[in-house]
C-alpha positions as CSV (number, residue, x, y, z in Angstrom):
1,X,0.0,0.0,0.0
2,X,0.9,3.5,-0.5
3,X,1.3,6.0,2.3
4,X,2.5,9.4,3.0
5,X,5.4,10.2,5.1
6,X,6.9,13.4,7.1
7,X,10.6,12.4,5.9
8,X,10.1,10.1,2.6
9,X,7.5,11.3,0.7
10,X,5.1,8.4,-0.4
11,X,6.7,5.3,-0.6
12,X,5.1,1.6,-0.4
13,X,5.0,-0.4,2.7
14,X,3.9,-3.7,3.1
15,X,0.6,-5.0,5.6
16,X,3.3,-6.5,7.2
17,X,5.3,-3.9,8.0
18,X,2.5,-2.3,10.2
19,X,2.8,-2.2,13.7
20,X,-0.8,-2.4,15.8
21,X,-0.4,0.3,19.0
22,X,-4.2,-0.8,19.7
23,X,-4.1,1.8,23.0
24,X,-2.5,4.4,20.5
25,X,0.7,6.1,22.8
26,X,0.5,8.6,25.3
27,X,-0.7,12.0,24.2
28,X,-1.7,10.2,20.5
29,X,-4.4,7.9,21.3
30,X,-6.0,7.9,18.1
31,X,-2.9,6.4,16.5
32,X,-3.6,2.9,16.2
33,X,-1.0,2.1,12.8
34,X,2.6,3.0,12.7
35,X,5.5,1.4,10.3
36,X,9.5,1.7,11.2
37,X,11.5,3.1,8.3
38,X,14.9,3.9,8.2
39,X,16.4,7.7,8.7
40,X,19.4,7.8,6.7
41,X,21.8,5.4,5.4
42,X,24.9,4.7,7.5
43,X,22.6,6.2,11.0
44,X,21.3,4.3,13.4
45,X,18.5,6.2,13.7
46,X,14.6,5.0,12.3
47,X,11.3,6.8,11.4
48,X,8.5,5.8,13.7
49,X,5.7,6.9,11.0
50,X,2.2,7.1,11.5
51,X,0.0,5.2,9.2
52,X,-2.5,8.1,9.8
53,X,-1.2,11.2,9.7
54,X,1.5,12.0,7.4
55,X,2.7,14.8,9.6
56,X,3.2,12.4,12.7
57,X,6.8,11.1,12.8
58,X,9.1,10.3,15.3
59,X,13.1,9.9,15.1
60,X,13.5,6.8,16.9
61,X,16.6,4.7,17.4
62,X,17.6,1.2,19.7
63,X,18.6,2.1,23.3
64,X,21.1,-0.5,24.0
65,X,23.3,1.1,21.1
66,X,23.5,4.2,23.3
67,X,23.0,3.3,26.8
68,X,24.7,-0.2,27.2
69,X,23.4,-0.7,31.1
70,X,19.6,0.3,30.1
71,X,17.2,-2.3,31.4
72,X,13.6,-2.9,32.7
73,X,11.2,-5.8,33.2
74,X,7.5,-5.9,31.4
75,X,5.3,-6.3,33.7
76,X,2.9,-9.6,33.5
77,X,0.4,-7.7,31.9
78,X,2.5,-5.8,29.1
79,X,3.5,-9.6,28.2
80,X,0.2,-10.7,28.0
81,X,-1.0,-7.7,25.8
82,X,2.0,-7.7,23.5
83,X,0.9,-11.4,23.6
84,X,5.3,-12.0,24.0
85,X,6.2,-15.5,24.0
86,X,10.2,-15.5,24.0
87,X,12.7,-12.2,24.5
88,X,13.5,-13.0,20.4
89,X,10.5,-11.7,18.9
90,X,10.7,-8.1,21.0
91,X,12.0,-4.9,19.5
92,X,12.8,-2.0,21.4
93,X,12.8,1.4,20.4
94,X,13.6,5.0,22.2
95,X,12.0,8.1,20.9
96,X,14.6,10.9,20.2
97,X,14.5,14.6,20.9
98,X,16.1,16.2,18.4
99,X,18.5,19.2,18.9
100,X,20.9,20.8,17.5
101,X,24.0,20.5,17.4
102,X,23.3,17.4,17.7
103,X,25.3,16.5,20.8
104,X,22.3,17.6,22.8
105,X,19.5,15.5,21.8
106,X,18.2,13.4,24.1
107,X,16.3,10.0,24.6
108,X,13.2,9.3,26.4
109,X,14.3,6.1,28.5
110,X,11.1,6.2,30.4
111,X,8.9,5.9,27.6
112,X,10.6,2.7,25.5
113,X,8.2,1.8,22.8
114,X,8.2,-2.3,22.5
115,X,7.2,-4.1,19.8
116,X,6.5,-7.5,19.4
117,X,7.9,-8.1,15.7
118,X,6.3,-11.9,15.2
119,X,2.4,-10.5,16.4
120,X,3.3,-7.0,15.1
121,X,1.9,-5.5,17.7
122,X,3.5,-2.4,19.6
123,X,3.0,-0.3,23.2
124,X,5.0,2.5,24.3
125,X,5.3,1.0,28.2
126,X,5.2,4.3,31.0
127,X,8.5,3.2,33.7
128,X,7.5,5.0,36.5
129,X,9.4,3.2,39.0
130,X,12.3,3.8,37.6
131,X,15.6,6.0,37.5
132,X,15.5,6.9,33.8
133,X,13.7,10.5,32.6
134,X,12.3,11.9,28.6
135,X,16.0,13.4,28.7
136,X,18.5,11.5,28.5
137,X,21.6,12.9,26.6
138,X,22.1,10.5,23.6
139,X,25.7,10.8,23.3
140,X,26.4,11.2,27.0
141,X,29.5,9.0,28.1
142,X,31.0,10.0,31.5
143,X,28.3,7.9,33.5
144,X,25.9,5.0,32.9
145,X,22.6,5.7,33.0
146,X,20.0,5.9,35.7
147,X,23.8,6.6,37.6
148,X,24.1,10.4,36.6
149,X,25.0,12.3,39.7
C-alpha cells in the first residue's frame, strides 16, 4: 500500500510492516498504525511513521546502542497484551528529541516503545518506577545511565 510520510514522501509499505499500537501512545491515542523506516543510510537512527497522519513522525533509534546498562522488566500484563512468547520476537525502540548540534539530543528512557515483531503488535510502556527520565543525553559518556549524579 501507498502511504504518505513526514521524511520520505510516499513510498510503499507492506501489511506487514504495520505495527498495531491498539491503546495508540501517550498524548496520540487515536494512532492505532505506525511502520519503522529507516532515517538515513549509514545512522542508526529510524522513522516511527504514522500510518495516519502524514505529519506524525518520530526519530527513533535502539537504546542499547547508546546506553549499554539500560534495562527494565514488562510487567505480567504488558507480556500478555504484546501477547510476547520468547525475549527474540521483542523490539525495542527509544523516541529521540532532536537538537541541534546534535550533541544535545536526548532520549526518552522512560517511555521505550516495545514491539513484538512476530504479532506485530507495539505499546509505548510508562517506567515510573524507575531511574531513567524523557531526557537522557544520547551521546552522554561519563556515566551510565540511571547513575548520573
Amino acid at each position: 500500500m501507498l502511504i504518505q510520510t513526514k521524511y520520505h514522501g510516499e513510498i510503499e509499505v507492506e501489511d506487514k510492516q504495520v505495527i498495531e499500537f491498539n491503546n495508540g501512545i501517550p498524548g496520540f491515542i487515536e494512532e492505532k498504525k505506525f511502520v519503522v523506516l529507516p532515517f538515513a543510510e549509514g545512522t542508526p537512527l529510524l522513522i516511527f511513521q504514522s500510518m495516519l497522519t502524514p505529519d506524525l513522525a518520530f526519530v527513533i533509534t535502539d537504546p542499547f546502542a547508546f546506553f549499554k546498562k539500560y534495562e527494565f522488566e514488562l510487567s505480567d500484563s504488558v507480556v500478555e497484551y504484546l501477547q510476547i512468547e520468547n525475549n527474540e520476537e521483542v523490539s525495542v525502540f527509544v523516541i529521540l528529541t532532536l537538537e541541534e548540534p546534535f550533541a544535545k539530543t536526548t532520549a526518552n528512557l522512560r517511555g521505550p516503545l516495545v514491539i513484538n515483531n512476530k504479532k506485530q503488535l507495539g505499546k509505548q510502556v510508562v517506567l515510573n518506577e524507575s531511574n531513567y527520565t524523557t531526557k537522557h543525553l544520547l551521546l552522554h559518556e561519563k556515566t551510565p545511565v540511571g547513575q548520573e549524579e
